[in-house]
Backbone as JSON Lines, residues from 0, in Angstrom:
{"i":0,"aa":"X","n":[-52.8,41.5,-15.89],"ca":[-52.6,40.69,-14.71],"c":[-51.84,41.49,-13.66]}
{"i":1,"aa":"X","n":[-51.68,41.14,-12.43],"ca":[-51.51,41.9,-11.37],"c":[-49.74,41.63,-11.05]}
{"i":2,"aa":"X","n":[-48.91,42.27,-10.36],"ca":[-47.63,42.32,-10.81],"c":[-47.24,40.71,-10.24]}
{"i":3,"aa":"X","n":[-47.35,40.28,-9.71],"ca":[-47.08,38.55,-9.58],"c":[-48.38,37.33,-9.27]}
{"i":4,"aa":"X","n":[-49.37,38.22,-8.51],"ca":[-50.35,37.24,-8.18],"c":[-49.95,35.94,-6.89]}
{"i":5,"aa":"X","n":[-48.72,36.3,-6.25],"ca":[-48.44,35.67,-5.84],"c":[-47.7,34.18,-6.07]}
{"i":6,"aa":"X","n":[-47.44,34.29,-7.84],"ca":[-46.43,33.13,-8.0],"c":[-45.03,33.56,-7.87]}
{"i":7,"aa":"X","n":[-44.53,32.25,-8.01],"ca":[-43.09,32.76,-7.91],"c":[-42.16,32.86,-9.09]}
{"i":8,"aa":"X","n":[-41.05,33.92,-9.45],"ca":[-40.3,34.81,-10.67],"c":[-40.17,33.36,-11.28]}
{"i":9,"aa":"X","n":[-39.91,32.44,-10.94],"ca":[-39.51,31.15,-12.09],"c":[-41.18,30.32,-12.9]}
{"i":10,"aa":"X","n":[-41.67,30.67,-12.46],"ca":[-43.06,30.12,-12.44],"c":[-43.71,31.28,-13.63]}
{"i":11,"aa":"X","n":[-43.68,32.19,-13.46],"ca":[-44.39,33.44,-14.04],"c":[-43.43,33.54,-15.52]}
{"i":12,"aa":"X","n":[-41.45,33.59,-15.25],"ca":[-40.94,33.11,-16.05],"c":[-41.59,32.32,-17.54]}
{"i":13,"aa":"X","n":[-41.37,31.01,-16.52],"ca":[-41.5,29.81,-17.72],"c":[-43.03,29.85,-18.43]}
{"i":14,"aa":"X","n":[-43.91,30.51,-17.63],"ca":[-45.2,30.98,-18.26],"c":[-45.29,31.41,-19.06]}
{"i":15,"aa":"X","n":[-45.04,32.74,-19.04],"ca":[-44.6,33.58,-20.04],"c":[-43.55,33.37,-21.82]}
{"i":16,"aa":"X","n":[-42.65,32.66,-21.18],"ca":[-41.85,31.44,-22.18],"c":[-43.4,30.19,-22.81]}
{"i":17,"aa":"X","n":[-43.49,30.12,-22.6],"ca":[-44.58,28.81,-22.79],"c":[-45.34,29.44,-23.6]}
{"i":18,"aa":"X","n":[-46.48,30.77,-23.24],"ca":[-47.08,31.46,-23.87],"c":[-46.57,31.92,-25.21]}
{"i":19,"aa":"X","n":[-45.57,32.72,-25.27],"ca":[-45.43,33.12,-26.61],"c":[-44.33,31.97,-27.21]}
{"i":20,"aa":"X","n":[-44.07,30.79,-26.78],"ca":[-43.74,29.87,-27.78],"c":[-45.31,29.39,-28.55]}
{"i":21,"aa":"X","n":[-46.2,29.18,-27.49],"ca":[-47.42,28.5,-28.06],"c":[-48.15,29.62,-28.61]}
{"i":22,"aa":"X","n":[-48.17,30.67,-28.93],"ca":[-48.8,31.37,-29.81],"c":[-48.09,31.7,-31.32]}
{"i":23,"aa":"X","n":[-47.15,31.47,-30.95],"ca":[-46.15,31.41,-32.35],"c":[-46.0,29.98,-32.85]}
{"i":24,"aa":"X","n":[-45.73,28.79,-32.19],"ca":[-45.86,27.33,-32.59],"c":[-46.74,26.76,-32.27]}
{"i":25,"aa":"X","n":[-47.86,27.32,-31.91],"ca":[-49.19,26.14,-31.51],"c":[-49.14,25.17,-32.22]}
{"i":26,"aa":"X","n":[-50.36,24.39,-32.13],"ca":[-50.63,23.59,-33.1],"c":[-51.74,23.94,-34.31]}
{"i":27,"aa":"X","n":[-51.36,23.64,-34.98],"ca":[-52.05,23.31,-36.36],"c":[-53.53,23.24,-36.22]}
{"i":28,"aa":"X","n":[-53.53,22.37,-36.19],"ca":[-55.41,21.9,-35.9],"c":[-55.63,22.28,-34.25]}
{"i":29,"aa":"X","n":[-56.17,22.82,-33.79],"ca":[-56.78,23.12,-32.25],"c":[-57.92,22.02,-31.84]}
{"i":30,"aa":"X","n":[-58.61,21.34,-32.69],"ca":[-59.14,20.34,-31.87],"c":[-60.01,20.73,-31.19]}
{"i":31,"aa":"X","n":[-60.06,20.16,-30.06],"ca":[-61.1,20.37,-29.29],"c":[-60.29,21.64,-27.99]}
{"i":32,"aa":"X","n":[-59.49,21.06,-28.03],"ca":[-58.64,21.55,-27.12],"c":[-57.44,22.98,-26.97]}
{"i":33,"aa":"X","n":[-57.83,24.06,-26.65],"ca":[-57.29,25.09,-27.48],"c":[-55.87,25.58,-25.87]}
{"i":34,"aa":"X","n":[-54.89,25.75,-26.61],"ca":[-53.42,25.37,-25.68],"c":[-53.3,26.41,-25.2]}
{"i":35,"aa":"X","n":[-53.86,28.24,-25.78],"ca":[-53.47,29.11,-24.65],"c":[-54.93,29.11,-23.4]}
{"i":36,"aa":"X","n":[-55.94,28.45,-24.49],"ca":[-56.93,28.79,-23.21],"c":[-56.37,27.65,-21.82]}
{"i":37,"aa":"X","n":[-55.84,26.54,-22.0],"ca":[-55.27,25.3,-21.46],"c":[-54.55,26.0,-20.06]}
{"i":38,"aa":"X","n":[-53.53,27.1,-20.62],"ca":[-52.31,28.18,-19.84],"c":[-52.76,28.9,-19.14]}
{"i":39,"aa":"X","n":[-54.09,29.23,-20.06],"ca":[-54.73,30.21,-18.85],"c":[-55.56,29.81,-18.23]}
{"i":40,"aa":"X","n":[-56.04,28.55,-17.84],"ca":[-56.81,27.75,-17.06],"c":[-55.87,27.75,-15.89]}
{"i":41,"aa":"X","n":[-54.39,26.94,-16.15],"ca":[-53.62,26.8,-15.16],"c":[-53.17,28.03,-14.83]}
{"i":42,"aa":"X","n":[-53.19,28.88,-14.95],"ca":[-52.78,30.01,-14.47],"c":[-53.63,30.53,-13.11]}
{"i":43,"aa":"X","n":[-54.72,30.62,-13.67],"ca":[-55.94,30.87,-13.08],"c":[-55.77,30.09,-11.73]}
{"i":44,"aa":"X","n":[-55.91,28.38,-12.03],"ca":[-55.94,27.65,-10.79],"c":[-54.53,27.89,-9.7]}
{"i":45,"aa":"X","n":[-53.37,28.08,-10.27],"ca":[-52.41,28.3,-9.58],"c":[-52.28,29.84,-8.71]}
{"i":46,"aa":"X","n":[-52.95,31.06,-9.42],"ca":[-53.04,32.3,-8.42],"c":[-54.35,31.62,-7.71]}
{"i":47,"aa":"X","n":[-55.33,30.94,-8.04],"ca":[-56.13,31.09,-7.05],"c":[-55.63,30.24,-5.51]}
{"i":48,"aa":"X","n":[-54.63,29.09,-5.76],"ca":[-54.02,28.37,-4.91],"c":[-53.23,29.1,-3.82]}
{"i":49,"aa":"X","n":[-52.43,30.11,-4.77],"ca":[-51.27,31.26,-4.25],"c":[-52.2,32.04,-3.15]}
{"i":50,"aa":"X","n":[-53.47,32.14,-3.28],"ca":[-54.19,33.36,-2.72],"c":[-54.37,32.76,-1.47]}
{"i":51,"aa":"X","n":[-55.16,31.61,-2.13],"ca":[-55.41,30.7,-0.94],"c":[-55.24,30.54,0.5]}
{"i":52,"aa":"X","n":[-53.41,30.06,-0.22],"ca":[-52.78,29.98,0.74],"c":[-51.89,30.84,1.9]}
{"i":53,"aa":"X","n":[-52.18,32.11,0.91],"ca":[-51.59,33.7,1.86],"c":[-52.92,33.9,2.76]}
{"i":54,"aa":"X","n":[-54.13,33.65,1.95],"ca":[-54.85,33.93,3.3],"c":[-55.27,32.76,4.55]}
{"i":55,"aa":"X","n":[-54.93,31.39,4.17],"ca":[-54.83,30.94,5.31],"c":[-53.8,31.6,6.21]}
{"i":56,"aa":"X","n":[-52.46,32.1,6.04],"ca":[-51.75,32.54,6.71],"c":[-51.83,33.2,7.61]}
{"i":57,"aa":"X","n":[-52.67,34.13,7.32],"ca":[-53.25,35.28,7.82],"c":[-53.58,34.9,9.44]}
């Protein structure tokens, strides 16, 4: 990943925290629903928001 993507140090932070708690404590059964792909969905949608909005700036 690129050195911030445009989020901000508390955001990228608690990400990062989140991530390797949930790869070490996931859950058990994954279901249908699998929790790092979940992180990296929102991840995804949030740099693409970040981008977004630097280039409306522009």
């Amino acid at each position: 990943m690129a050195k911030d993507e445009g989020l901000s140090i508390g955001y990228r932070m608690g990400w990062n925290i989140r991530r390797a708690v949930m790869s070490v404590l996931g859950p058990a059964q994954l279901g249908e629903d699998d929790p790092m792909e979940r992180l990296n969905v929102e991840r995804r949608n949030k740099v693409a928001e970040a981008r977004a909005k630097k280039n409306s700036g522009r």
